[in-house]
N, C-alpha and C positions, 0 to 999 in steps of 0.2 A: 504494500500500500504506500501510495506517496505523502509526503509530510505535509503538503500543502494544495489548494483547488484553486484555479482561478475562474469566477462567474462570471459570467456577462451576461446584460439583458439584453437580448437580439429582437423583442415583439414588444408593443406597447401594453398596459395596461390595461387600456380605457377597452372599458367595457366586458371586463374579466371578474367572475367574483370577488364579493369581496375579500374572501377568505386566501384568493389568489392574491390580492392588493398588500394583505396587511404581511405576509408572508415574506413578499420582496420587497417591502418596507425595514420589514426588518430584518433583513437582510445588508438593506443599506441601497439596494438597486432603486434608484424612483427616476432615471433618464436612460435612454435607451444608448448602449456601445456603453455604458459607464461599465469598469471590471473594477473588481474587488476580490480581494484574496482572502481565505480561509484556510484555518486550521484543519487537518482534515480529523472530521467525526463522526458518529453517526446522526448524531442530533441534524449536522448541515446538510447531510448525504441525503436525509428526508425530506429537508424540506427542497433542496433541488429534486429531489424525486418529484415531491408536488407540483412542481413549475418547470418541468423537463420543456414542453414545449413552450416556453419561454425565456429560457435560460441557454448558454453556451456552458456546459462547466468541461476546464481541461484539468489535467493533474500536472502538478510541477516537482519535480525533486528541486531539495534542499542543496547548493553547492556549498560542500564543506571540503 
């Protein structure tokens, strides 16, 4: 498993549940191309599960 995910949101919001909304809010995703990076867990694993078709998630190794 890699140490870290990088998300992006590739689809807009508007007009997605709201349970979709509050999800990639919190996340930190609310403009679309914006990437953010995450810990990887299971907790964050789920919730891109939930927003697969709006989300871009890759895996990053750690350069150490």
């Amino acid at each position: 498993m890699s140490d870290k995910l990088k998300v992006t949101l590739v689809k807009s919001m508007i007009g997605r549940p709201e349970k979709h909304r509050k999800i990639l809010r919190s996340m930190g995703l609310t403009k679309i191309n914006r990437a953010i990076e995450f810990k990887d867990s299971p907790s964050i694993r789920g919730m891109i599960n939930k927003v697969s078709h709006l989300v871009k998630a890759e895996e990053k190794m750690d350069e150490a």
